[in-house]
C-alpha positions in Angstrom: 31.6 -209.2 -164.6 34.5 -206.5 -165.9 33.9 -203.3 -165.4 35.7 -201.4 -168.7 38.2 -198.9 -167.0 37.4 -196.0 -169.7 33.6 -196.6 -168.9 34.5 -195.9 -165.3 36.6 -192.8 -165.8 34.1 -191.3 -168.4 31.2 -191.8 -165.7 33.4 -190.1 -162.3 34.4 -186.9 -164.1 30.4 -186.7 -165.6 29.4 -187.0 -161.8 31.9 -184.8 -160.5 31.0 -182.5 -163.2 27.5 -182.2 -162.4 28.2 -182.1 -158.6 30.6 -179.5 -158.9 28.5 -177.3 -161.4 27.2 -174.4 -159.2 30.5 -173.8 -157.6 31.7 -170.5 -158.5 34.4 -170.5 -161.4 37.3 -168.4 -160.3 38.8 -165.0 -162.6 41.8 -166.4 -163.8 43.8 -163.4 -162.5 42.4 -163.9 -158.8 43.2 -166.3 -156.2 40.1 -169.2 -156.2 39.2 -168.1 -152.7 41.0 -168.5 -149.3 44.9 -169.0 -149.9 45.8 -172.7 -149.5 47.5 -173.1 -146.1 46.5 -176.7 -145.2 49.1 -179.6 -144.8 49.5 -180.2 -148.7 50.6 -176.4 -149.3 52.4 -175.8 -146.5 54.8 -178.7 -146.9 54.5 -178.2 -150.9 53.5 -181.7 -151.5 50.9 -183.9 -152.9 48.9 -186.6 -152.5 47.2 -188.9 -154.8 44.5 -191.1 -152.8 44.1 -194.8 -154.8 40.1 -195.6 -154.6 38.5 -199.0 -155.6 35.4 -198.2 -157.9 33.8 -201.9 -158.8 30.0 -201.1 -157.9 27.1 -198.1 -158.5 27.4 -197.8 -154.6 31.3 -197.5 -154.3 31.3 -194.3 -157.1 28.0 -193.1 -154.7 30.6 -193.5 -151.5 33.2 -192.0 -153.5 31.4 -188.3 -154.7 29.6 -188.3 -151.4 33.7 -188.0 -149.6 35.1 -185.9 -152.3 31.8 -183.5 -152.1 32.4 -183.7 -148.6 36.3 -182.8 -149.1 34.9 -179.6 -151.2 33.2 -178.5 -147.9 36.9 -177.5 -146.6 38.3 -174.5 -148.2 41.9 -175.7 -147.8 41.1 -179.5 -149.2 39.4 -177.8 -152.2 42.5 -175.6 -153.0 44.2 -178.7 -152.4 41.9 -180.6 -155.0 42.1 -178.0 -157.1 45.3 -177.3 -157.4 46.4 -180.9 -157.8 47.5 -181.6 -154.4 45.8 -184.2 -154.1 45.0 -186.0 -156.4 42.8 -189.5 -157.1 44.0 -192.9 -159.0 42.1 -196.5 -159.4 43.1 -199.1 -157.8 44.9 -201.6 -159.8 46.2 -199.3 -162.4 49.7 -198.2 -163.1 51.4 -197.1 -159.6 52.5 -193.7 -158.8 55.9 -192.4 -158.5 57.7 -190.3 -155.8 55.3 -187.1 -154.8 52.3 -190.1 -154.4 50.9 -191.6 -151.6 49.8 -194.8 -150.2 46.4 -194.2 -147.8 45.3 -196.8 -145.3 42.4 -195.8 -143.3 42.3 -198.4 -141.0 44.1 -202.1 -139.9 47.2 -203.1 -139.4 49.7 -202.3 -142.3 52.4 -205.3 -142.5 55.9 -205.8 -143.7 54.9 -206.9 -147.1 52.8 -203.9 -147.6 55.9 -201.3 -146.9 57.9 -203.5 -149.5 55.5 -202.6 -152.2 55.4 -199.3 -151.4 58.9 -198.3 -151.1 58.9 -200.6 -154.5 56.7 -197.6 -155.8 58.4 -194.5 -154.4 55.4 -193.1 -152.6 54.8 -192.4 -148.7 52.3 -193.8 -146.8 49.4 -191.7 -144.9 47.8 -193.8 -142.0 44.3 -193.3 -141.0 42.8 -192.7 -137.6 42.3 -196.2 -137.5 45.1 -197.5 -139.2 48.6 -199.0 -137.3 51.4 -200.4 -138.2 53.2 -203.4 -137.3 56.8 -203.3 -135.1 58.2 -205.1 -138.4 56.6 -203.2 -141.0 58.1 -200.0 -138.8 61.2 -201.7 -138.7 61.2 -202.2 -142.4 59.9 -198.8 -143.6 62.8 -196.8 -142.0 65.2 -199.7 -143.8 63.5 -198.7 -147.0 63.3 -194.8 -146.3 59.2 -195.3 -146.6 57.8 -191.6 -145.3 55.0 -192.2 -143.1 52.6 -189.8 -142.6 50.2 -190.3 -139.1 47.1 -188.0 -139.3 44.8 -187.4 -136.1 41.4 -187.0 -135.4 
């Protein structure tokens, strides 16, 4: 079964939408609330997260986490903003300023290569470690990584 792309799209930003309706609109001379300070603002870079939407329960998994991001006053600046930023996996690749997210695993050698062949970093999870080789290859590549902690 394909799932139409456009279909997809249409149906995230209708859910966001009406998950995000009774959050206050900001005046557009005021700041929207607390003044962004998290690790996106501070460093004045972004972040655009890939997410693999084939099924009704991976868009259900998907608005759950990004309600759950709103939660945060910093991530929602963030999200707001467009810090960080979402993309569908397998579409066209981001550029420098994006980001590669692995949440948990081991990331390999051959994982680095493709993305330092798309300009972004790479945030690792928790969960997520990397190889000695992959290591060794992301510094011969210039690959930013990006370790976060729980």
């Amino acid at each position: 079964m394909s799932v139409d792309r456009e279909v997809l799209r249409q149906l995230v930003r209708d859910v966001v939408r009406e998950a995000v309706a009774d959050l206050p609109t900001p005046a557009p001379t005021k700041p929207d609330g607390p003044v962004a300070t998290g690790p996106l603002a501070a460093d004045e870079r972004s972040r655009t997260d890939t997410v693999r939407l084939t099924n009704d329960r991976d868009l259900d998994v998907f608005v759950r986490n990004l309600l759950h991001l709103f939660e945060n006053p910093k991530t929602r600046a963030d999200l707001r903003h467009g810090r960080l930023r979402f993309r569908l996996a397998g579409t066209d690749r981001g550029g420098p300023g994006s980001s590669t997210r692995v949440e948990r695993g081991a990331v390999t050698e051959r994982q680095i290569t493709d993305i330092a062949a798309t300009g972004a970093s790479l945030v690792l999870g928790p969960r997520a470690v990397m190889t000695p080789l992959a290591r060794e290859r992301a510094r011969a590549l210039g690959v930013t990584i990006h370790k976060e902690r729980t």
